[in-house]
C-alpha positions in Angstrom: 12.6 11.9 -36.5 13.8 15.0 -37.9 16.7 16.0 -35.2 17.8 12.0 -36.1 18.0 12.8 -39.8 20.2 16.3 -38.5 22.3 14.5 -36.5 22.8 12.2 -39.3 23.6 15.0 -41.9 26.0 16.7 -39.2 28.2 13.9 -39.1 27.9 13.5 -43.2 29.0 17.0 -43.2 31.8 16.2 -40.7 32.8 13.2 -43.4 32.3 15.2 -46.5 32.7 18.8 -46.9 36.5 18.8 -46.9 35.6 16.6 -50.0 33.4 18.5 -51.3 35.1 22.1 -51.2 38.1 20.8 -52.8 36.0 19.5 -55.6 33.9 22.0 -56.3 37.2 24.0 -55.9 38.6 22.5 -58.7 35.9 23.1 -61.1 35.3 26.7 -60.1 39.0 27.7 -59.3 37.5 29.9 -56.4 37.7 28.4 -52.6 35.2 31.7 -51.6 32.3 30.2 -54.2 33.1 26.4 -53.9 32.2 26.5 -50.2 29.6 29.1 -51.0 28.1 25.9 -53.2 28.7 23.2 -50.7 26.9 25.1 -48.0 24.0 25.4 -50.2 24.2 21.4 -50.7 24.6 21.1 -47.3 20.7 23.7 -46.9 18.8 21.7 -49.5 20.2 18.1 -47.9 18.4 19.7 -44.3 15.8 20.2 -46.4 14.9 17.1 -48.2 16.7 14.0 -46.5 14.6 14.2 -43.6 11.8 13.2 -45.6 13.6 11.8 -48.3 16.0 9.6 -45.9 19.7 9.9 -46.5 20.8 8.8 -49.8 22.8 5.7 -50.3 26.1 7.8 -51.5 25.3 10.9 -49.7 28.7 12.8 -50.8 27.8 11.9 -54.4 24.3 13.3 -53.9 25.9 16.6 -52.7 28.6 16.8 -55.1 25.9 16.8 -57.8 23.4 19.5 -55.7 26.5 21.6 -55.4 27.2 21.2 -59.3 23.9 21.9 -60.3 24.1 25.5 -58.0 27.1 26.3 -59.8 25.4 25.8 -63.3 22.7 27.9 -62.3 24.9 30.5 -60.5 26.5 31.0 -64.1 23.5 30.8 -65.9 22.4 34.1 -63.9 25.6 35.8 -65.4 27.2 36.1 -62.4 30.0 34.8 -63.9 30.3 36.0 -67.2 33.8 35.7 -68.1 34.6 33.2 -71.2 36.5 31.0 -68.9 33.7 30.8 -66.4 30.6 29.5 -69.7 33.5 26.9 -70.9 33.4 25.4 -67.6 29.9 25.8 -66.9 29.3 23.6 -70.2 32.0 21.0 -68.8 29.9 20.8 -66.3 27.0 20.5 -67.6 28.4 17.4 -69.9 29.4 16.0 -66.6 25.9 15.9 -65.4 25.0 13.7 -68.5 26.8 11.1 -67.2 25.4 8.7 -64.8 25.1 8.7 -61.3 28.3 5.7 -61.0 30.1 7.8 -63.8 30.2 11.1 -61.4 30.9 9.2 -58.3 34.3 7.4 -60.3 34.9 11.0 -61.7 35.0 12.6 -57.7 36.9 9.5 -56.5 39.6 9.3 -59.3 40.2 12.9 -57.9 39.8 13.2 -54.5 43.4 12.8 -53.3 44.7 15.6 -55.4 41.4 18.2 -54.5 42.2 17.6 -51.1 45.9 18.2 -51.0 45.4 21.0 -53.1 42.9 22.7 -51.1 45.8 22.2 -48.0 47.8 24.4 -49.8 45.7 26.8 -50.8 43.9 26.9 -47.1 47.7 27.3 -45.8 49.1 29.5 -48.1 52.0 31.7 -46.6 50.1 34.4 -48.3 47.6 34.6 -45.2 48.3 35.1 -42.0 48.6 32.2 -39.2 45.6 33.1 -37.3 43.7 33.7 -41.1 45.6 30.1 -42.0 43.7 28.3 -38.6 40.5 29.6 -39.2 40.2 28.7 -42.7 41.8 25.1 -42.4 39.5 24.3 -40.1 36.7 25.8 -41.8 37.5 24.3 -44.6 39.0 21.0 -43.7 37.9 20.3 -40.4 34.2 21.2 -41.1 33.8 23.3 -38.2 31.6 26.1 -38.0 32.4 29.4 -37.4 30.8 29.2 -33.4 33.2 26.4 -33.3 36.2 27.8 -34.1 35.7 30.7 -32.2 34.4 28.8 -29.0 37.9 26.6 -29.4 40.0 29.5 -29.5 38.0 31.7 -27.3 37.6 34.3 -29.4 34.3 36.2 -30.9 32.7 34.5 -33.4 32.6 38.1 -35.8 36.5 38.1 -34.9 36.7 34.3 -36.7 34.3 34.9 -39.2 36.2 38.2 -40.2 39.1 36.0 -40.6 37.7 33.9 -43.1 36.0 36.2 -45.0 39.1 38.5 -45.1 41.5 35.0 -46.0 39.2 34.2 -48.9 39.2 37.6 -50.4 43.0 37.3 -50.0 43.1 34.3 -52.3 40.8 35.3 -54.9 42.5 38.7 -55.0 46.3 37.3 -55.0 45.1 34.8 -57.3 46.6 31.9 -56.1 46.4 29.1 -58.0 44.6 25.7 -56.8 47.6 23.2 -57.3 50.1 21.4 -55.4 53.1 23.4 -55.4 55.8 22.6 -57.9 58.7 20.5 -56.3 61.4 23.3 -55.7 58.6 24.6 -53.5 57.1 21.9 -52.0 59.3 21.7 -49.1 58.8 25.7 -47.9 55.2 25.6 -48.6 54.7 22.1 -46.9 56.1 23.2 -43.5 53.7 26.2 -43.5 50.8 23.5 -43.7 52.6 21.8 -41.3 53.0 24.4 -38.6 49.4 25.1 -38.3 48.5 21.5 -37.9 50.7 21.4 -35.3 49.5 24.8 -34.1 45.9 23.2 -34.1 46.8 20.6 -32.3 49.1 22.1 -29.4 45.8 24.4 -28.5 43.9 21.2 -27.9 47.0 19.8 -25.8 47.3 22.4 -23.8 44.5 25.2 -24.1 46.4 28.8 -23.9 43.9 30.3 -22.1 40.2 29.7 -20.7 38.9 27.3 -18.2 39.9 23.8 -19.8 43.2 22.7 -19.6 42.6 20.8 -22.9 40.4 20.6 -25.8 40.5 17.5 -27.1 38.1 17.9 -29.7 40.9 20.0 -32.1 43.7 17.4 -31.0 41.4 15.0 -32.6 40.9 17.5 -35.5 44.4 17.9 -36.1 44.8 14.4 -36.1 42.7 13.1 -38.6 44.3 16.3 -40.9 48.1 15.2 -40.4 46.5 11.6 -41.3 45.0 12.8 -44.2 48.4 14.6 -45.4 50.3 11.6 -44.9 48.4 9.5 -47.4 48.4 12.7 -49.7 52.0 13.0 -49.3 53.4 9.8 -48.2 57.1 10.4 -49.4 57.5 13.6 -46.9 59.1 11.8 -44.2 58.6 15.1 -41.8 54.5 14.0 -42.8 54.8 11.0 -40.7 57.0 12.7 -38.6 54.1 15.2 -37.1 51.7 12.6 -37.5 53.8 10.3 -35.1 54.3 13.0 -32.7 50.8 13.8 -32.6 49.6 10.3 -32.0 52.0 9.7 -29.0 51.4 12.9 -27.4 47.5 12.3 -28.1 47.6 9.1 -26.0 48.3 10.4 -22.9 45.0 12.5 -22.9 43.0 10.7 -20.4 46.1 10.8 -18.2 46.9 14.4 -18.7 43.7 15.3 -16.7 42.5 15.0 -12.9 38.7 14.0 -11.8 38.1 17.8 -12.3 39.7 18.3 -15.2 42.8 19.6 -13.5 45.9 19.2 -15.1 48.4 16.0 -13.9 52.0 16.4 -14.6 54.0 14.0 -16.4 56.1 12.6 -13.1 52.0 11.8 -11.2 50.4 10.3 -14.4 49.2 7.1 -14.0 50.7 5.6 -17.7 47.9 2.6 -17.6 45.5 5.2 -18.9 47.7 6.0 -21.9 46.6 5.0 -25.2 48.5 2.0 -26.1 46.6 1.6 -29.8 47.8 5.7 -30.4 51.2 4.5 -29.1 51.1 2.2 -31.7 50.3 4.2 -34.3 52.9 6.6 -34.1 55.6 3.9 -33.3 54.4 2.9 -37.0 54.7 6.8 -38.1 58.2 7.5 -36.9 59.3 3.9 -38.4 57.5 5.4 -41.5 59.7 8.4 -41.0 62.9 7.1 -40.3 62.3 4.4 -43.3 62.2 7.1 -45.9 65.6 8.0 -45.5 67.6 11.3 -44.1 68.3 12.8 -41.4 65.2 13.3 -39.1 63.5 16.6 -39.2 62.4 18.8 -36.4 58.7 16.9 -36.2 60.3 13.4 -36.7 62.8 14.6 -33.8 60.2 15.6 -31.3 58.2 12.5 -32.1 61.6 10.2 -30.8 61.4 12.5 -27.8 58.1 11.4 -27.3 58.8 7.6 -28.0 61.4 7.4 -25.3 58.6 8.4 -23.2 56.1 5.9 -24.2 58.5 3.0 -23.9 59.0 3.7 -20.4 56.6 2.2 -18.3 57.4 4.4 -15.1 58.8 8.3 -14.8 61.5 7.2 -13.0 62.4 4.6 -15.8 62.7 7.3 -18.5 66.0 7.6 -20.8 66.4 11.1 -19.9 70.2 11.3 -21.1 68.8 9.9 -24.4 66.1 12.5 -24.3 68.6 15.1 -24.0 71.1 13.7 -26.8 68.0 14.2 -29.0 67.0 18.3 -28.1 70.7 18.4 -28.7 70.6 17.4 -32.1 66.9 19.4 -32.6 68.8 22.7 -31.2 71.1 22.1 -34.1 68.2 21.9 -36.8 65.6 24.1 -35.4 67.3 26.7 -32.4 64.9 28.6 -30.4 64.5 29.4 -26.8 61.5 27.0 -26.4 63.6 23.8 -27.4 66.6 25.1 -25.2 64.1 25.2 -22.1 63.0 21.9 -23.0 66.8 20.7 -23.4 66.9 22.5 -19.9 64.4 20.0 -18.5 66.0 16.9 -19.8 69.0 18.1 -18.9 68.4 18.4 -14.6 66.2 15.0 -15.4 69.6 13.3 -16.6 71.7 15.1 -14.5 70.0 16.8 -12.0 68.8 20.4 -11.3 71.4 22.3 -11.3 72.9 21.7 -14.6 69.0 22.5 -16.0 69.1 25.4 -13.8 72.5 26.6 -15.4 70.7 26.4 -18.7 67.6 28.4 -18.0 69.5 31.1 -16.1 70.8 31.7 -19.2 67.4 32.6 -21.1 66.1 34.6 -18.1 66.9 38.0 -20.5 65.9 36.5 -24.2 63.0 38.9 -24.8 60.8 35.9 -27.1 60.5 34.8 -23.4 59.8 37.5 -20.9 56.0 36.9 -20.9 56.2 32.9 -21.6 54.8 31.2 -17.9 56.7 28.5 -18.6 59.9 29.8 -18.2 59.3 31.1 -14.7 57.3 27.7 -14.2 60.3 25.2 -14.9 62.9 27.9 -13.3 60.8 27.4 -10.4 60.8 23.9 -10.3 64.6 23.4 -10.7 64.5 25.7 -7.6 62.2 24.2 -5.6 64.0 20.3 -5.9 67.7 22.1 -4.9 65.1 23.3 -1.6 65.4 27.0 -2.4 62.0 27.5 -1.6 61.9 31.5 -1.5 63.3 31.8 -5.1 61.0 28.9 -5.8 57.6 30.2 -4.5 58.8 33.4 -6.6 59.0 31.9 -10.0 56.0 30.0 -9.5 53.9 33.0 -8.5 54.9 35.0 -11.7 54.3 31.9 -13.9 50.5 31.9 -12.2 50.4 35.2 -13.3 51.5 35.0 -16.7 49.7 32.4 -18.0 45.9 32.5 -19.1 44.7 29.4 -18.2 42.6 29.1 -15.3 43.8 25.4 -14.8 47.1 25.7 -14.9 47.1 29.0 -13.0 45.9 26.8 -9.7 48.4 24.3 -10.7 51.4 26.8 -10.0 49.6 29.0 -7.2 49.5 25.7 -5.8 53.0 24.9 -6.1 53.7 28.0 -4.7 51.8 27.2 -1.5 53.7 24.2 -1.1 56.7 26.2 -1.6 56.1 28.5 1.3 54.9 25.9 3.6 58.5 24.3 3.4 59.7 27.6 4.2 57.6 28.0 7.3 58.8 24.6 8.0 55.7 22.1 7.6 55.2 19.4 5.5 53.8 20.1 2.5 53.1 17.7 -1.0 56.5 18.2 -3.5 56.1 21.0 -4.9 
């Protein structure tokens, strides 16, 4: 049936295109036309192979179609610089070989299109919300709708974006390559950041009705993956993959029968991944193996460790947990990691010495419209019983944030808050 043979290309897509663009990349030295190519692959593949049937090496069969769009594309002089007919002749030599020869030529190469096309699809010369939308594009395979839907902004908004980030690159110029070593390390952390960017909007959705989108922690995933074979001496790699897969495995535990959100202290840890456990055990051994001191990534990922090896809450090396935001305030300060220190802090030692911390980032301005300031002030409040401060905090954390699952989460917490004040017997709060 034809919607069988669809489904079957969309998940070929899904496999291939990242492939594919950085290949067709190379050769054309323009991101903008090499996906321009690969999405007309991808049209004449929807319409032949559901007659045809899917072809035994079906991202050979649409590295050639894509190759043979370029030749044509230059043939009709829309390229007509010298540059551009020397490499339409290379490529037309290429398509003299046979079918095995192309397939060793795109395989021999693949690892090095891909990583450059990270760079290029990351490139500090774009913006971070032009940087998402075009490394998912790109990368992920996702379709404009879908980035947009994940996000929950307009689709015109996202497309905008990548239109605008492509025209960026072809008018800065910016070579597709791997960045030279003395700039490896600055340009890596920028691909890094919106992986992890990526992935923290599927952990814990910023706004809408979901209070996760699994689908683009599974996206970010298989990207931070991909890097790590790319790059596989950049311990801070393995460091983000590690933290990714640990955080990643407590996804079915994360969420209620309704999908509402389950703190950490009420999640029942059978349901944790022990397989994606695993995996990143192997990723921050990876890290640590390398050599160094551990980055910020490789940091949070032992943060995350401690809690997978504790089979309860209550079991949890919280003074441990604490030793180690001290050491990733010393690499990386910011207000986010000292809140987080804060919380380790009243776990190891109760909540008044977290409370001392966070009264101290009540005036940093990074923070005034951040819920989960007022959320964790709030809870420190609410466990030393004052319940009219606490009731407070969690009401202008509701507020704040844009989620509608977590805004029920803290109006509920709130409720509980006043019903200790009024003297019944509410859940904790």
């Amino acid at each position: 049936m034809a919607s069988d043979a669809h489904r079957a290309i969309d998940a070929v897509w899904r496999i291939e295109s990242a492939k594919l663009i950085a290949g067709l990349a190379r050769i054309v030295r323009d991101v903008g036309l090499a996906e321009e190519l690969a999405q007309d692959a991808l049209v004449a593949a929807l319409e032949r192979w559901p007659q045809s049937g899917i072809p035994d090496n079906p991202g050979a069969w649409l590295m050639a179609t894509a190759k043979h769009r370029a030749i044509d594309a230059l043939r009709r002089g829309k390229r007509l610089e010298r540059k551009h007919e020397e490499l339409a002749h290379d490529i037309e030599r290429e398509h003299e070989l046979a079918a095995a020869q192309i397939d060793a030529a795109i395989d021999d190469d693949i690892g090095d299109d891909l990583l450059r096309l990270v760079f290029v699809a990351c490139h500090p010369v774009l913006s971070m919300d032009a940087r998402v939308a075009l490394t998912l594009r790109l990368l992920g395979g996702l379709t404009t709708d879908e980035i947009a839907r994940a996000f929950l902004v307009p689709e015109p908004t996202v497309a905008q974006r990548i239109v605008r980030a492509k025209r960026t690159l072809a008018e800065a110029r910016v070579p597709f390559e791997v960045p030279r070593r003395n700039e490896l390390a600055a340009r890596l952390s920028a691909v890094l950041e919106v992986i992890y960017l990526v992935f923290n909007e599927g952990y814990s959705a910023t706004a809408g009705d979901d209070w996760m989108r699994p689908a683009l922690c599974e996206d970010a995933l298989r990207l931070g993956r991909i890097l790590a074979e790319l790059v596989a001496g950049e311990p801070e790699v393995h460091g983000l993959v590690a933290l990714m897969e640990i955080q990643a495995s407590r996804t079915r535990a994360r969420m209620g029968p309704s999908g509402e959100p389950v703190r950490l202290s009420d999640q029942d840890r059978a349901r944790w991944d022990r397989m994606l456990i695993r995996r990143g055990f192997a990723a921050l051994e990876r890290a640590e193996k390398i050599g160094g001191a551990l980055g910020p990534y490789a940091l949070q990922a032992a943060i995350a460790a401690c809690h997978a090896r504790a089979r309860t809450f209550e079991e949890t090396d919280w003074a441990g947990i604490a030793a180690l935001y001290d050491a990733l305030a010393q690499l990386a300060p910011s207000p986010v990691v000292e809140l987080n220190r804060a919380v380790a802090l009243a776990m190891a030692f109760g909540p008044a010495a977290g409370l001392e911390v966070v009264d101290t980032l009540t005036s940093e301005p990074s923070l005034a419209a951040y819920h989960l300031l007022p959320s964790v002030r709030g809870d420190f409040l609410a466990k030393l019983e004052r319940f009219a401060e606490a009731r407070a905090e969690f009401e202008r954390a509701a507020s704040l944030t844009r989620n509608a699952r977590e805004r029920t989460l803290l109006l509920e917490r709130a409720a509980a808050c006043a019903d200790a004040i009024a003297g019944g017997s509410p859940s904790s709060p």
